[in-house]
Residue frames as a rotation matrix with the C-alpha (Angstrom) as fourth column:
UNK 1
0.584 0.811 0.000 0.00
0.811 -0.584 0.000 0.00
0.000 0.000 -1.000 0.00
UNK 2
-0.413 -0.821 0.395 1.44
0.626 -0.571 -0.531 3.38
0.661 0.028 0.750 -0.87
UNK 3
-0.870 -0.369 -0.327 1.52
0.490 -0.587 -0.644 6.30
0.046 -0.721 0.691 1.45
UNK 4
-0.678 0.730 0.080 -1.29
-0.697 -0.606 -0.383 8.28
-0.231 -0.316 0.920 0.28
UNK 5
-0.064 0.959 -0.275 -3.65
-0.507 0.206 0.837 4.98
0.859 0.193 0.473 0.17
UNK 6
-0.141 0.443 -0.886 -2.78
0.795 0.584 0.165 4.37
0.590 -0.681 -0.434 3.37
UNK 7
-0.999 -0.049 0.010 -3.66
0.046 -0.974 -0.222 7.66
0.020 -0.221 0.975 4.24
UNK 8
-0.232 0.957 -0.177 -7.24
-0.912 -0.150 0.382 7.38
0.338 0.250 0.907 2.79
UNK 9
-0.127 0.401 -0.907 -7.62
-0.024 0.913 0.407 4.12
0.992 0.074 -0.107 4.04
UNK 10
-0.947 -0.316 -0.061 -6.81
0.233 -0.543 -0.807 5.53
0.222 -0.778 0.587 7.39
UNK 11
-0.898 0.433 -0.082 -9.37
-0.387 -0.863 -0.325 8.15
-0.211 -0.260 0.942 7.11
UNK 12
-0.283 0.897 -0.339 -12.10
-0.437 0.194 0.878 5.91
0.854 0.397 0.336 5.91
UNK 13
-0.148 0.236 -0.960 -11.98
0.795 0.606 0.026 3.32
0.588 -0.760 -0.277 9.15
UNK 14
-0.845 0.038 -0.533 -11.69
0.355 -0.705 -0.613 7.02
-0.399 -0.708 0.583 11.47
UNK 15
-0.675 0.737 -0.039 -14.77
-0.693 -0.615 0.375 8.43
0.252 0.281 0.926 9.38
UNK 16
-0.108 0.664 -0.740 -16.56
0.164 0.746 0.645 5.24
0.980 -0.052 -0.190 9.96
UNK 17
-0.209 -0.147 -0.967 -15.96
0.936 0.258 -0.241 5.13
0.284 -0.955 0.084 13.61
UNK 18
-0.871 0.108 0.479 -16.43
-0.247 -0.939 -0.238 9.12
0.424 -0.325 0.845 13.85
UNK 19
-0.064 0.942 0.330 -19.81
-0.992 -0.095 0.077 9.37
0.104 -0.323 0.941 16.41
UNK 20
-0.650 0.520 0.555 -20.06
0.411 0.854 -0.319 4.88
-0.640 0.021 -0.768 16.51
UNK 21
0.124 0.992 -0.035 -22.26
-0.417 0.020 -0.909 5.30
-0.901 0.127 0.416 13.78
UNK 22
0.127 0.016 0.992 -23.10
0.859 0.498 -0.118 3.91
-0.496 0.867 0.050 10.57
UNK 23
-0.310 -0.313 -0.898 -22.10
-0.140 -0.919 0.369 5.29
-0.940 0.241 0.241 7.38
UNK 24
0.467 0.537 0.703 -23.69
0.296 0.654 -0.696 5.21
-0.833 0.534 0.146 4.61
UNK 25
0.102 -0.529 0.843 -21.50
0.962 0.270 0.052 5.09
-0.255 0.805 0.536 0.65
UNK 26
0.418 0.172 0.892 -22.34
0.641 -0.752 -0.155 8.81
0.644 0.636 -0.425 -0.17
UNK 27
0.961 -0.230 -0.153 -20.99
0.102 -0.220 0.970 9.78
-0.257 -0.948 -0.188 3.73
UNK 28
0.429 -0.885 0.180 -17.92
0.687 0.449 0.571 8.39
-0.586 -0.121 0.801 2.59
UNK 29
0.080 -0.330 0.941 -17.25
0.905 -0.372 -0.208 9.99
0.419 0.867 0.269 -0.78
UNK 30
0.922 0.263 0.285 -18.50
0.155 -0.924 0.351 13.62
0.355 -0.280 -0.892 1.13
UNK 31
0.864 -0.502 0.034 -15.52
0.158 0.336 0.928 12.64
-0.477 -0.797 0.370 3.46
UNK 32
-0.298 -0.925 0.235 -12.43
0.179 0.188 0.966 11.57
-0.938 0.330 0.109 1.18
UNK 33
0.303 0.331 -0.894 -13.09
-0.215 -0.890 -0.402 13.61
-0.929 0.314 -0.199 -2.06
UNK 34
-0.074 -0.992 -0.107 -10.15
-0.813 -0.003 0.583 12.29
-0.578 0.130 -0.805 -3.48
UNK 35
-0.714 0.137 0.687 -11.49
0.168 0.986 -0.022 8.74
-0.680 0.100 -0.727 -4.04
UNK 36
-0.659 0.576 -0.484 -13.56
-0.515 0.123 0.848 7.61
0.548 0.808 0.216 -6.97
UNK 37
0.377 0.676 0.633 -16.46
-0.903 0.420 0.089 5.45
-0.205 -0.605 0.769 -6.47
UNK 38
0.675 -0.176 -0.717 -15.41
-0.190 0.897 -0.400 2.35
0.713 0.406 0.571 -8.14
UNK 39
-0.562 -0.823 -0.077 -11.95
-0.069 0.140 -0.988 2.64
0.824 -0.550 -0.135 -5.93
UNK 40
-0.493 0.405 0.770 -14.34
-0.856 -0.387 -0.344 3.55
0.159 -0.828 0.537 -2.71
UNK 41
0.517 0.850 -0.097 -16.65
-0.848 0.525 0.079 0.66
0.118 0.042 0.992 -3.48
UNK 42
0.488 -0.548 -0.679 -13.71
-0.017 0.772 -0.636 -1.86
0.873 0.322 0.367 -4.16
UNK 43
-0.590 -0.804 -0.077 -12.12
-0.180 0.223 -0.958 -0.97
0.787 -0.551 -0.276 -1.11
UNK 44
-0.233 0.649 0.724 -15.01
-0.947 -0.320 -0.018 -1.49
0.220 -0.690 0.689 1.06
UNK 45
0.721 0.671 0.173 -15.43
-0.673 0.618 0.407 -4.57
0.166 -0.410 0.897 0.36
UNK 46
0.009 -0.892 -0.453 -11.82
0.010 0.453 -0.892 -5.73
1.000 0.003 0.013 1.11
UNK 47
-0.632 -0.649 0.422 -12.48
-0.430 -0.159 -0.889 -4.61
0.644 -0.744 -0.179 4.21
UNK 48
0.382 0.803 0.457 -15.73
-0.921 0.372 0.116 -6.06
-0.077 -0.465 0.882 4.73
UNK 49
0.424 -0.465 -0.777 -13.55
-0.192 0.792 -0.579 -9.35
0.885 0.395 0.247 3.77
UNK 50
0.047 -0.998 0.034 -11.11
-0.038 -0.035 -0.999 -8.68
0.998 0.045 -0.040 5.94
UNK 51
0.061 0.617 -0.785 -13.95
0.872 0.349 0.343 -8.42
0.486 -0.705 -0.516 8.86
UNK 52
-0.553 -0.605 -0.573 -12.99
0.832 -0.367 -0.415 -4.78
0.041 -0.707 0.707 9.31
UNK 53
-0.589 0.801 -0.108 -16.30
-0.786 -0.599 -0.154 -3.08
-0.188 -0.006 0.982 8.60
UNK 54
-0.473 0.753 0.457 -19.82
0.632 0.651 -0.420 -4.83
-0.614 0.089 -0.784 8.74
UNK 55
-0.850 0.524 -0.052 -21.81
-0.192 -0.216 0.957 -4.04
0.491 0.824 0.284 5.70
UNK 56
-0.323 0.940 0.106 -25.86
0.602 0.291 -0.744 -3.86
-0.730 -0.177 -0.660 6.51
UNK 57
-0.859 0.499 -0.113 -28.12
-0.336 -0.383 0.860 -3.45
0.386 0.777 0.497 3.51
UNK 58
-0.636 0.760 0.133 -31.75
-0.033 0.146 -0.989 -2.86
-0.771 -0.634 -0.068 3.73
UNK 59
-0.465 0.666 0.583 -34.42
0.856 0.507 0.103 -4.10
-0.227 0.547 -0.806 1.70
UNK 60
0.453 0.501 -0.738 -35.92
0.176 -0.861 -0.477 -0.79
-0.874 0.087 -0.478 0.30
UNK 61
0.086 -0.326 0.942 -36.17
0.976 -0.163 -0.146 1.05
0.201 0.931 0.304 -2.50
UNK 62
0.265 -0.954 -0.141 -33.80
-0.858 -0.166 -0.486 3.50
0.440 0.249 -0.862 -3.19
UNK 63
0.252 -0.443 -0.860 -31.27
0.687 0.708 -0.164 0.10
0.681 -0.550 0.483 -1.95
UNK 64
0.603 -0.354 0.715 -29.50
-0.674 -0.705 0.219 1.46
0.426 -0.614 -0.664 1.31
UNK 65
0.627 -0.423 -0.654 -26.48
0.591 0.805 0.046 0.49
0.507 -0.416 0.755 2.59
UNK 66
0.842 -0.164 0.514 -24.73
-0.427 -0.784 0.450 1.24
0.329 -0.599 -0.730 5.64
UNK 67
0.006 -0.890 -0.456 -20.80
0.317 0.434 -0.843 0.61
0.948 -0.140 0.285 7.04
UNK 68
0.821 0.176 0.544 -19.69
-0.460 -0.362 0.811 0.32
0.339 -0.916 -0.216 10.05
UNK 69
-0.335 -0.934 -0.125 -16.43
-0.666 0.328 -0.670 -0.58
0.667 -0.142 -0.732 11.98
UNK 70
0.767 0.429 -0.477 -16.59
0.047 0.704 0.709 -3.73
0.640 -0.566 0.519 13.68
UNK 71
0.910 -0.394 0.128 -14.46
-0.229 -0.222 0.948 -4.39
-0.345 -0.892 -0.292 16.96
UNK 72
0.134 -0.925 0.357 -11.43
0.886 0.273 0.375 -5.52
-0.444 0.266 0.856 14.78
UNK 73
0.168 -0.263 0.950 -11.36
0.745 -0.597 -0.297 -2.52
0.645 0.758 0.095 12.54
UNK 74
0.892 0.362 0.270 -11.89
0.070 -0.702 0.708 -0.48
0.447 -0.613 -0.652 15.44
UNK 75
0.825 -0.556 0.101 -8.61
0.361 0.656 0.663 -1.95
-0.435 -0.510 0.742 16.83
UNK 76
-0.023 -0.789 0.614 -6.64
0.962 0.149 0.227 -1.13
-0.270 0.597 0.756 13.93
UNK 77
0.713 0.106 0.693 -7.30
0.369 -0.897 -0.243 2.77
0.596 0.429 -0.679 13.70
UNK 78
0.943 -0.334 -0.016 -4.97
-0.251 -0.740 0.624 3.41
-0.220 -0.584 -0.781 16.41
UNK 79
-0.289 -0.704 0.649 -1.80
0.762 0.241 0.601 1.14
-0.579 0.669 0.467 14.25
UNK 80
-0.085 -0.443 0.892 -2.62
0.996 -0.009 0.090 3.59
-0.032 0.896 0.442 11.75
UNK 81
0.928 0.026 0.372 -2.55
0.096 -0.981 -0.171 6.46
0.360 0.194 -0.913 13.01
UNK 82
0.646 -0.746 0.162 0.91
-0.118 0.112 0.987 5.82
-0.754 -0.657 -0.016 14.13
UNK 83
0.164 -0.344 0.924 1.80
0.887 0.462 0.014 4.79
-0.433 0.817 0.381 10.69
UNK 84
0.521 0.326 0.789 0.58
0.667 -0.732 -0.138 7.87
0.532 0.599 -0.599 9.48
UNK 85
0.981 -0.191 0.042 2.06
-0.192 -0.892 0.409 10.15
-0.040 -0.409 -0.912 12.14
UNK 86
0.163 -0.911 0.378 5.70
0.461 0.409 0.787 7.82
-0.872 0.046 0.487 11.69
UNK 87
-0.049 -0.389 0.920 5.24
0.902 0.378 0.207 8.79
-0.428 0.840 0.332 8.24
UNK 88
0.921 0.122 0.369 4.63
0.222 -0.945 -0.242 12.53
0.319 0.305 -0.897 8.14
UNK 89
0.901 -0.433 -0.001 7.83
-0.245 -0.512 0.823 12.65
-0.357 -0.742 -0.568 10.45
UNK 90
0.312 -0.585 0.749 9.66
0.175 0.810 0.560 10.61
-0.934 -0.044 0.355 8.42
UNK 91
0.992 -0.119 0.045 9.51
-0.003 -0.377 -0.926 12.34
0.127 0.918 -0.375 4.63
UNK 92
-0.295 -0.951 -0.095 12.33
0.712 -0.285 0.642 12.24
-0.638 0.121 0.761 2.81
């Protein structure tokens, strides 16, 4: 992973977790500008793989889906923000 996608990958698990609430795809994008959807979508669901967000979709039209950090992902925001703060100090 390079620097500035683990930057944004960073900031997605801390935007989830902002407030314990759910987030829902369009939250996200509002959030990390930067990101495409296709890239936004693709990583989501690595991490929903990976058990580090829980996906919940509801049965409605418009579809709705919401993220959320589960207690592993939750775990792993404070490893990366260490990464991230190792790695602002660190620039070459």
């Amino acid at each position: 992973m390079k620097g500035r996608e683990l930057v944004e990958f960073n900031e997605m698990l801390e935007y989830i977790d902002v407030l314990h609430r759910q987030r829902r795809i369009s939250e996200l994008k509002k959030y990390i500008n930067e990101i495409s959807y296709k890239t936004l979508s693709s990583t989501l669901k690595e991490l929903e793989a990976d058990q580090l967000v829980h996906r919940k979709e509801y049965p409605q039209i418009p579809p709705k889906v919401e993220y959320s950090l589960t207690e592993r992902g939750k775990s792993l925001v404070p490893i990366l923000d260490g990464m991230c703060e190792w790695g602002d100090k660190n620039r070459l």
